[in-house]
C-alpha positions as CSV (number, residue, x, y, z in Angstrom):
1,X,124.6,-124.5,-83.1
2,X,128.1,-123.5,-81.4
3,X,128.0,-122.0,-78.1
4,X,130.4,-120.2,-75.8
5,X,130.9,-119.7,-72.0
6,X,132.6,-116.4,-71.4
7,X,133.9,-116.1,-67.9
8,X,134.3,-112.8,-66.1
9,X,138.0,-113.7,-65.9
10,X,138.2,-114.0,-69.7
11,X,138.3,-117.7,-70.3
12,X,136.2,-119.2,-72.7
13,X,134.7,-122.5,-73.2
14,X,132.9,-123.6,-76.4
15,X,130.5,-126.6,-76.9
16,X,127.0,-127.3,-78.9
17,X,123.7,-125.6,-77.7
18,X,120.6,-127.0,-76.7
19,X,117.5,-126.3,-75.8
20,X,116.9,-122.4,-75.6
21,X,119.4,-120.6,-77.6
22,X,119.0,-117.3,-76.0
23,X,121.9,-115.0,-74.4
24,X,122.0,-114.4,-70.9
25,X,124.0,-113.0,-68.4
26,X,124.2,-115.7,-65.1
27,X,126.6,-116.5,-62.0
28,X,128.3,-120.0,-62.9
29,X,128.6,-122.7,-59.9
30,X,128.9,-126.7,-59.9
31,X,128.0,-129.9,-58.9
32,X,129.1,-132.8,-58.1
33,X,126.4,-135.0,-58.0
34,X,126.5,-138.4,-60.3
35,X,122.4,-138.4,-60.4
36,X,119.8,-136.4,-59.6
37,X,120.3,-133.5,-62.1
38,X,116.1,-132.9,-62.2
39,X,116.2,-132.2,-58.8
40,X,118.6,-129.8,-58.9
41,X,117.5,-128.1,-62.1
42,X,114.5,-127.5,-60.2
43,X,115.5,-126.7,-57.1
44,X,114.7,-123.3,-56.4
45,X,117.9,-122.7,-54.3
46,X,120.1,-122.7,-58.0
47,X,117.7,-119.7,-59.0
48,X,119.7,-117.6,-61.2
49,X,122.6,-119.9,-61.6
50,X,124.2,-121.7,-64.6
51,X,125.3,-125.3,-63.3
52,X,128.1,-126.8,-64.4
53,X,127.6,-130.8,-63.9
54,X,131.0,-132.4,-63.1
55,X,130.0,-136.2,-63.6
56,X,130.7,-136.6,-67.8
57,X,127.1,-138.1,-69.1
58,X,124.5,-136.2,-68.0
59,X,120.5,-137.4,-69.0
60,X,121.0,-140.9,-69.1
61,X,118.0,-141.4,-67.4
62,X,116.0,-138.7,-69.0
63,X,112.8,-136.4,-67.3
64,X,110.1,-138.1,-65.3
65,X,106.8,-136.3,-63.7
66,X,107.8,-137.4,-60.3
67,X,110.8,-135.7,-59.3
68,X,110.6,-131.8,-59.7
69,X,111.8,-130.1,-57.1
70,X,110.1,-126.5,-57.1
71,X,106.5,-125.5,-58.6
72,X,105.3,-127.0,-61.7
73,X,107.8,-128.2,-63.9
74,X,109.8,-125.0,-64.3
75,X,113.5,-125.4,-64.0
76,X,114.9,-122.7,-61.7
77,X,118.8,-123.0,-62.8
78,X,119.2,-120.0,-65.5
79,X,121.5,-122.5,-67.9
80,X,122.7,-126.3,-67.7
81,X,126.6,-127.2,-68.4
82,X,127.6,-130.9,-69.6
83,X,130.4,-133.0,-71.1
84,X,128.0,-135.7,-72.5
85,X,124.0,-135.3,-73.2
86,X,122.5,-138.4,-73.4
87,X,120.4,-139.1,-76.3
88,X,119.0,-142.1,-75.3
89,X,117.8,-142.0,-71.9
90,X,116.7,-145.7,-70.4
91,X,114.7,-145.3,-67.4
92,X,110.8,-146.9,-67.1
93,X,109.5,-143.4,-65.8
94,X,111.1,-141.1,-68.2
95,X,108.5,-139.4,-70.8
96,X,111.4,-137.0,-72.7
97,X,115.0,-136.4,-72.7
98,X,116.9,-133.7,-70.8
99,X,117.4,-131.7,-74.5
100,X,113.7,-132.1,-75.0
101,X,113.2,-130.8,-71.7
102,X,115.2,-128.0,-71.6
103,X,113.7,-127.2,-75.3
104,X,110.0,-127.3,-73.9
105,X,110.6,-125.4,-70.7
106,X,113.2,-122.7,-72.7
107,X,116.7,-123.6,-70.8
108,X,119.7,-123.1,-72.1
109,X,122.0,-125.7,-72.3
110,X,125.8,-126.3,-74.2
111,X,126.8,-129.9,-74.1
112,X,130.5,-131.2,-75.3
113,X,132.1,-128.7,-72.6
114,X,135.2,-130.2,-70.6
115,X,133.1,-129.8,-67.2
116,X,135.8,-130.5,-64.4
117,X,138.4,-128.2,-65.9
118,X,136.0,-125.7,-65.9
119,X,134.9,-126.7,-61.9
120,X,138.5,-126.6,-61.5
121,X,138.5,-123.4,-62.7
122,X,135.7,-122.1,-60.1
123,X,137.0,-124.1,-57.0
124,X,140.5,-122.3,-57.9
125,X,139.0,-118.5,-58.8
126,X,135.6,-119.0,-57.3
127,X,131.8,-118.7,-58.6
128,X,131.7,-115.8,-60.7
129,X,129.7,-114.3,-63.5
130,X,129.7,-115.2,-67.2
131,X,127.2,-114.9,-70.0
132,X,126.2,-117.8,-71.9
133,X,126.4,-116.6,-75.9
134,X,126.1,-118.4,-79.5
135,X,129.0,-115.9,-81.0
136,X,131.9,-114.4,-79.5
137,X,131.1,-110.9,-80.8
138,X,132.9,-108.9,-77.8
139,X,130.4,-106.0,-77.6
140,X,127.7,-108.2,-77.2
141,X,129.2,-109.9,-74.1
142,X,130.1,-106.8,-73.1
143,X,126.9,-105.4,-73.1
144,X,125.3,-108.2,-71.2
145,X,128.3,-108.0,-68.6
146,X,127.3,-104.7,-68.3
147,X,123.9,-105.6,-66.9
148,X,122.3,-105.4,-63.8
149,X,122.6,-109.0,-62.4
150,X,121.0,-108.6,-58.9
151,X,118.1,-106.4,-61.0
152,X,117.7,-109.1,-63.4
153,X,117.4,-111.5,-60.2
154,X,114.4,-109.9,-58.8
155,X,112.7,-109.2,-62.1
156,X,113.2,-112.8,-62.7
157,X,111.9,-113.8,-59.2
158,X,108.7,-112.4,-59.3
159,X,105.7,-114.9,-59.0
160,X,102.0,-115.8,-57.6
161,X,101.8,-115.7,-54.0
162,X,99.3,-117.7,-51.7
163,X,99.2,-120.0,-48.8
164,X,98.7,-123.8,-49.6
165,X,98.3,-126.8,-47.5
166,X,99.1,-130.0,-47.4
167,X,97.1,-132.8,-45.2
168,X,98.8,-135.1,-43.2
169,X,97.9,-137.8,-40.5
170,X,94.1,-137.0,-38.2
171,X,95.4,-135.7,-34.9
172,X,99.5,-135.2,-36.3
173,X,101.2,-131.5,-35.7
174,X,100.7,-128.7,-37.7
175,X,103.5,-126.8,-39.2
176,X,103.8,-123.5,-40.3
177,X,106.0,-123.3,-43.2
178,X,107.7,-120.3,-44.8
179,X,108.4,-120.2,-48.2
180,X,111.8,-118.5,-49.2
181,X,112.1,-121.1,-52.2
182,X,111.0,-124.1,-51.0
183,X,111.8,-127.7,-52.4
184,X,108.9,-130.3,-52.6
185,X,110.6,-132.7,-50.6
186,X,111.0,-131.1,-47.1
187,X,107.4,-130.8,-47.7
188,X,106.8,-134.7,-48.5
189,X,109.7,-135.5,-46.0
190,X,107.0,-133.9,-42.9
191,X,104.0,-135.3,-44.3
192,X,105.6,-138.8,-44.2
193,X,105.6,-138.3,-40.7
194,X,102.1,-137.5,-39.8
195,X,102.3,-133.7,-40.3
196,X,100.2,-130.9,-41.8
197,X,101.8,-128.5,-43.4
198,X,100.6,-125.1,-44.2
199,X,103.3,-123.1,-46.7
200,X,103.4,-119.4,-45.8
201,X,105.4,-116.5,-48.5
202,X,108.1,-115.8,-46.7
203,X,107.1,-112.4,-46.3
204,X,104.0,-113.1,-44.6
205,X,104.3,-111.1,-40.8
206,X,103.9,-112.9,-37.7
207,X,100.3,-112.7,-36.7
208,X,99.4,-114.4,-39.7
209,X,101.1,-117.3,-39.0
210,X,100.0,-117.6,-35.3
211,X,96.9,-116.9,-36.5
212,X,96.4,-120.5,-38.5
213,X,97.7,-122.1,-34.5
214,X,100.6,-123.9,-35.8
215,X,102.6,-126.3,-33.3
216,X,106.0,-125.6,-34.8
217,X,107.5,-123.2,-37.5
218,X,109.9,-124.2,-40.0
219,X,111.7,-122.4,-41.9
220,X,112.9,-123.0,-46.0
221,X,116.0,-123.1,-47.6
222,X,115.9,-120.9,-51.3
223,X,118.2,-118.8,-52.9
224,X,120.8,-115.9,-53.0
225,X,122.3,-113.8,-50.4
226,X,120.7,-113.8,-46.6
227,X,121.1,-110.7,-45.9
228,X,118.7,-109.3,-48.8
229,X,116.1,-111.3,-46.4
230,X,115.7,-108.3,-43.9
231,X,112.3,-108.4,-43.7
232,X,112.2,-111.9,-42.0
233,X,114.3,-111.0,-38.8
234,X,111.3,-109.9,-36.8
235,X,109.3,-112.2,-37.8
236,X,112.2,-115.1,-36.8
237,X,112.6,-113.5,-33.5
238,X,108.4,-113.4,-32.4
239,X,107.7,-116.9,-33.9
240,X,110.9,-118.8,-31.8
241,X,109.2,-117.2,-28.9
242,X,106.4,-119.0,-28.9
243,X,107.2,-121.9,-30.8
244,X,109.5,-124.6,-31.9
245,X,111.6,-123.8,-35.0
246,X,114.0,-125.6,-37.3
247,X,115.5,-124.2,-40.5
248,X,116.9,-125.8,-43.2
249,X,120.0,-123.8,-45.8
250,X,118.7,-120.6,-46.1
251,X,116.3,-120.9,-43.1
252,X,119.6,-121.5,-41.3
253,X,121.4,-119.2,-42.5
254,X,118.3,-116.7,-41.2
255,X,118.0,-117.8,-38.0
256,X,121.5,-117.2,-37.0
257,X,121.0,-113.8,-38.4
258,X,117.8,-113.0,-36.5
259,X,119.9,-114.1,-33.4
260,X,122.8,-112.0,-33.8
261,X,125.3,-114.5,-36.3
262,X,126.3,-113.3,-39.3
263,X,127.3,-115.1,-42.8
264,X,129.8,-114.6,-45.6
265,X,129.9,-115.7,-49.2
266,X,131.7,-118.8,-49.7
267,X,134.8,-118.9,-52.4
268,X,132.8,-121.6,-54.9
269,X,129.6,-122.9,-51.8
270,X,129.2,-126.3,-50.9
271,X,126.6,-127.9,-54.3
272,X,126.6,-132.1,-54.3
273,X,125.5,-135.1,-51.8
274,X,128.8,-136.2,-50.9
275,X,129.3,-133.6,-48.1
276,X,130.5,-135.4,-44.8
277,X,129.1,-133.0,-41.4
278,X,129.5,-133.8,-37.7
279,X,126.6,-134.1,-35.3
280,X,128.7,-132.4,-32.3
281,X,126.6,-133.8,-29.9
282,X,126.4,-137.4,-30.7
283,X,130.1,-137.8,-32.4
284,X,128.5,-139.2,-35.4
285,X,129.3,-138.2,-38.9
286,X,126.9,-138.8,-41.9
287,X,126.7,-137.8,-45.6
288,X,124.6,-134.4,-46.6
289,X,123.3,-133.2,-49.9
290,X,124.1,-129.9,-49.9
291,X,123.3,-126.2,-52.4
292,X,124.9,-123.1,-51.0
293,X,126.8,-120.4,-51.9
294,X,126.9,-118.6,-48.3
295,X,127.5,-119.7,-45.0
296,X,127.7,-118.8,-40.8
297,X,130.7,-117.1,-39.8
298,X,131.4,-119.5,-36.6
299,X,133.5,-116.7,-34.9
300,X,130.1,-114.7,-35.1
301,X,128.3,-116.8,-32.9
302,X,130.6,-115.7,-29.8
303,X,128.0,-113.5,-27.6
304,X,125.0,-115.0,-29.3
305,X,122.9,-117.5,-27.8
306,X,123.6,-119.7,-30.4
307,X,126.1,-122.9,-29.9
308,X,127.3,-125.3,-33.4
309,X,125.5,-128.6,-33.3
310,X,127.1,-129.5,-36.4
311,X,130.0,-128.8,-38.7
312,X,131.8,-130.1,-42.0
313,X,134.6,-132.5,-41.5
314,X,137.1,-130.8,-43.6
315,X,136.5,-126.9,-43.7
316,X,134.8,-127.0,-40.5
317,X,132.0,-124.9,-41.7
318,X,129.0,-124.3,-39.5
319,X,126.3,-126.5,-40.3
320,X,124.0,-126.3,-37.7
321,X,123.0,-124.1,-34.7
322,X,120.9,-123.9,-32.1
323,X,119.5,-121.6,-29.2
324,X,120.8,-122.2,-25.9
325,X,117.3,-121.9,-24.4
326,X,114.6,-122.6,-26.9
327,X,113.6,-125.3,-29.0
328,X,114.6,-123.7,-32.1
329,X,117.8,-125.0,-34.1
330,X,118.6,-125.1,-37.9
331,X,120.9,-126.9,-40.0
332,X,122.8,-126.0,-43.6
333,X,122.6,-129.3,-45.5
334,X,119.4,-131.2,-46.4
335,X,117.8,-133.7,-44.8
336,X,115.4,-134.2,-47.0
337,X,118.0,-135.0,-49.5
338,X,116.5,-135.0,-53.2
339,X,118.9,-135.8,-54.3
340,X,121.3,-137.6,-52.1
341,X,122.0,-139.7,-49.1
342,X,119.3,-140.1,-46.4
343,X,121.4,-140.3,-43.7
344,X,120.3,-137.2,-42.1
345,X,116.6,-137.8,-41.9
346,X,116.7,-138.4,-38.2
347,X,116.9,-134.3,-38.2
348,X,113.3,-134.4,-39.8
349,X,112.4,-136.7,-36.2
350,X,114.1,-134.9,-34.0
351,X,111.6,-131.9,-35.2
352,X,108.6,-133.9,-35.3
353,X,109.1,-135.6,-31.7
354,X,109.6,-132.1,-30.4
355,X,106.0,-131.0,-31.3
356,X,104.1,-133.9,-30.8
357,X,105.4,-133.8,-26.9
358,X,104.6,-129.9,-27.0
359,X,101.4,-130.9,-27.9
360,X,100.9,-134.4,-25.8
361,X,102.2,-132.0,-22.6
């Protein structure tokens, strides 16, 4: 069946569906990642996104059990974007292909689409929204442009809540985790290193937290705007008083908030593993995987007690803070990678050798 992509700005781009054929109304951003495309589908920080894949075959390698990002098997993107679907993936752990997978878990998909003139298009104009459609019948887009996206978002959103934890190593640190829209890997990324990790809803106040006697906090990265994450200011603010902190993406982004920073949507966000940052500290510069649409606004940080422990080589974005007189920092980019380079790992030890000397002292 023939499928279109209608921009806000009007332009059009036509290709074949796949998977779920249903309408929708979405925010369109890209990638330019040459693997991993389960990961990202399922990473929760692409909730409510259509991604546009820039590298031309996509699902070569097909769907495995292994790699899923967020809970379950559910893709979190609301659409997927390619030049080239593979038909016949080639991989010893794949079970289905990416159409069969986007079929079974009802994802949108419209393959034969000229990708990087359309991420061209983005990096030029910006993220922006669109509706993905199987006619163009103009009150129909019109009426979906017409909807509510942020409404839709949260009406989307909603899910189970509970508290979960994960065993790691007899006698290793506990962290408390909170969950803005977590990926499985930062969680696999501690418990490689001896930790046990106990995965709070974001929401979840204060008390309850210091309650389960954690050694160190760490908080998520997920999706969307910070500053519709109000609610976890206070709790930022108590928990770095008592303990040590890190966030990662969003996490960063609100901790710099609860400490006085403020962000600012990006023209198209930072979404690949190719990302070179700075570690200011150590003059060292490594390649991040990185997924967001927002970032810190550097001259923000003046009269905070917040200093930049790392930043992008070329835009010289913000991508990591820290307070001047607590063990508490964050960084934008992921260390846990999934996909992408590993080269930032040593973020994930830093952390860890923090509270196990907290709790050796």
């Amino acid at each position: 069946m023939q499928g279109y992509l209608v921009l806000k700005n009007g332009s059009v781009y036509a290709g074949e569906r796949f998977g779920s054929e249903k309408d929708l109304l979405t925010e369109v951003v890209f990638s330019t990642g040459m693997t991993g495309y389960q990961e990202t589908m399922t990473d929760p920080s692409y909730f409510g996104q259509t991604m546009v894949f820039t590298y031309p075959l996509i699902g070569n390698y097909g769907i495995n059990l292994d790699d899923n990002e967020g809970t379950g098997s559910k893709p979190a993107v609301d659409a997927i974007i390619v030049k080239d679907l593979a038909r016949r993936p080639a991989n010893f752990r794949s079970v289905m292909t990416l159409a069969d997978f986007a079929k079974e878990e009802d994802l949108p998909g419209l393959t034969g689409v000229d990708t990087r003139k359309l991420a061209k298009e983005i990096r030029d104009h910006g993220s922006m929204p669109a509706v993905l459609v199987s006619e163009l019948n103009q009150e129909k887009i019109d009426a979906l442009f017409a909807q509510d996206y942020p409404s839709l978002l949260l009406a989307r959103a909603k899910k189970e809540e509970e508290i979960e934890t994960f065993v790691g190593e007899v006698g290793g640190p506990k962290i408390a985790l909170l969950d803005f829209g977590l990926k499985g890997s930062i969680v696999k990324a501690l418990q490689k290193r001896g930790a046990t990790v106990t995965v709070f809803p974001g929401t979840t106040p204060a008390s309850v937290i210091e309650a389960s006697k954690p050694d160190g906090i760490l908080l998520s990265n997920g999706p969307g705007d910070p500053t519709q994450y109000g609610y976890a200011t206070k709790t930022i603010l108590t928990l770095q008083n008592h303990y040590p902190i890190m966030g990662i993406c969003l996490g960063h982004q609100l901790f710099a908030i609860a400490n006085g920073a403020k962000t600012y949507k990006m023209k198209f966000g930072y979404r690949g593993f190719n990302h070179a940052v700075t570690d200011v500290d150590h003059k060292r510069k490594y390649f991040t995987s990185q997924n967001h649409g927002y970032a810190v606004d550097r001259a923000s940080l003046a009269g905070t007690n917040l200093e930049v422990t790392h930043e992008e080589i070329n835009a010289e974005t913000v991508e990591g803070v820290r307070l001047k007189d607590k063990e508490a920092f964050s960084v934008q980019f992921h260390p846990d990678a999934s996909p992408g380079p590993h080269d930032a790992e040593y973020i994930f030890d830093n952390f860890i050798n923090k509270l196990t000397d907290k709790k050796g002292a």
